[in-house]
N, C-alpha and C positions, 0 to 999 in steps of 0.2 A: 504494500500500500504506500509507497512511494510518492503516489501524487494523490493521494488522499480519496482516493475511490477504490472499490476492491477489484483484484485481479483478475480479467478477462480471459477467456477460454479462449487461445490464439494458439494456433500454431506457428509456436517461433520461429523454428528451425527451418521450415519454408519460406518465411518471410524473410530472418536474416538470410538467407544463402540465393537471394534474388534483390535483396538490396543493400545489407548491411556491408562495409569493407571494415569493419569490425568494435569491438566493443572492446574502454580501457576500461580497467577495475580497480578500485583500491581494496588490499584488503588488510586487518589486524586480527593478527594471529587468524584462525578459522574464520574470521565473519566478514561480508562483504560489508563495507562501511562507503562506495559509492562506487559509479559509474556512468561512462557515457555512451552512446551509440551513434557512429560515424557511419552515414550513410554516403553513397554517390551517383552519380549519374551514370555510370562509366566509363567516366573521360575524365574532364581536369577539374570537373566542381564535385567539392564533399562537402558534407553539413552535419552540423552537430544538431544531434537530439537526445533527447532525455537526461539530462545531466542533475545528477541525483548524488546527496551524499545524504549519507544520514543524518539526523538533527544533535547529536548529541559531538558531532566529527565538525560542523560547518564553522566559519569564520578559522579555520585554521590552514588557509591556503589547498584544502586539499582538494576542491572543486578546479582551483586553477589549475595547478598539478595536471589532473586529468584533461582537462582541455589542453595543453601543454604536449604533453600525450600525444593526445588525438590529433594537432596539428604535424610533431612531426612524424608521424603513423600515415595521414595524409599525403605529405609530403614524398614518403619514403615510397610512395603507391604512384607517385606521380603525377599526383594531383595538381594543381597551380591553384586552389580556390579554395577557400573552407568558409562557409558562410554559419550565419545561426541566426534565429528568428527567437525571439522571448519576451517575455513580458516586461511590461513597464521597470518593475522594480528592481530587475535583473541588472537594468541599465548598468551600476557602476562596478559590477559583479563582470558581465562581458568587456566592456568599455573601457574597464579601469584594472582590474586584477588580470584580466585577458588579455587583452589588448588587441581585443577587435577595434575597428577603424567605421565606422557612420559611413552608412551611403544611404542612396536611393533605391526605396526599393517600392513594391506596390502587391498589393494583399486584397484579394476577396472574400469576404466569407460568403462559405458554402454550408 
C-alpha cells in the first residue's frame, strides 16, 4: 500500500517485460525500504515512475539515491532522456534533491 490504496491484481511480470527497463531498490537488511520503476519507449526517452520509499526511510536522501540510480541505469541502456511527471508537492523533491530541469510539457486527462 504504497500509495495508499490496496494492491491490484496485475500481472507484473507481463507488464514489466513489455515496458519496464527496470526497477532500483533500496533495501535494509531483509526489507525493501523503497523503489523506483524506469520505464521507456525503446529508444532514447525513459521515465520514472512510482518512486516510493517508505515513511519511516524518507527525508534521508534515499529517494534521491534511487533516482540517481535510475538515471545512470538509463543512461547505461542508452537512453538520452529521463523524464518524470509528479505532483505539485514533489516539486523540490525532483527539482531540487534530483535535479531534474523544468520544461514544457502538456497533459490530458483521460
Amino acid at each position: 500500500m504504497g500509495f495508499g490504496h490496496p494492491v491490484a491484481q496485475t500481472d507484473w511480470r507481463t507488464r514489466l517485460e513489455r515496458h519496464s527497463l527496470g526497477w532500483v531498490c533500496a533495501w535494509e537488511e531483509d526489507s525493501l525500504i523503497g523503489f523506483v520503476n524506469v520505464v521507456w519507449d525503446g529508444g532514447a526517452h525513459a521515465f520514472i515512475l512510482d518512486t516510493v520509499v517508505a515513511q519511516h526511510h524518507r527525508a534521508q536522501g534515499v529517494g534521491a539515491a534511487l533516482v540517481a540510480a535510475a538515471a545512470r541505469e538509463a543512461r547505461a541502456a542508452k537512453c538520452e532522456w529521463l523524464h518524470v511527471d509528479f505532483e505539485e508537492h514533489l516539486r523540490p523533491f525532483y527539482f531540487g534533491a534530483c535535479g531534474f530541469k523544468e520544461t514544457a510539457a502538456g497533459l490530458i486527462a483521460l
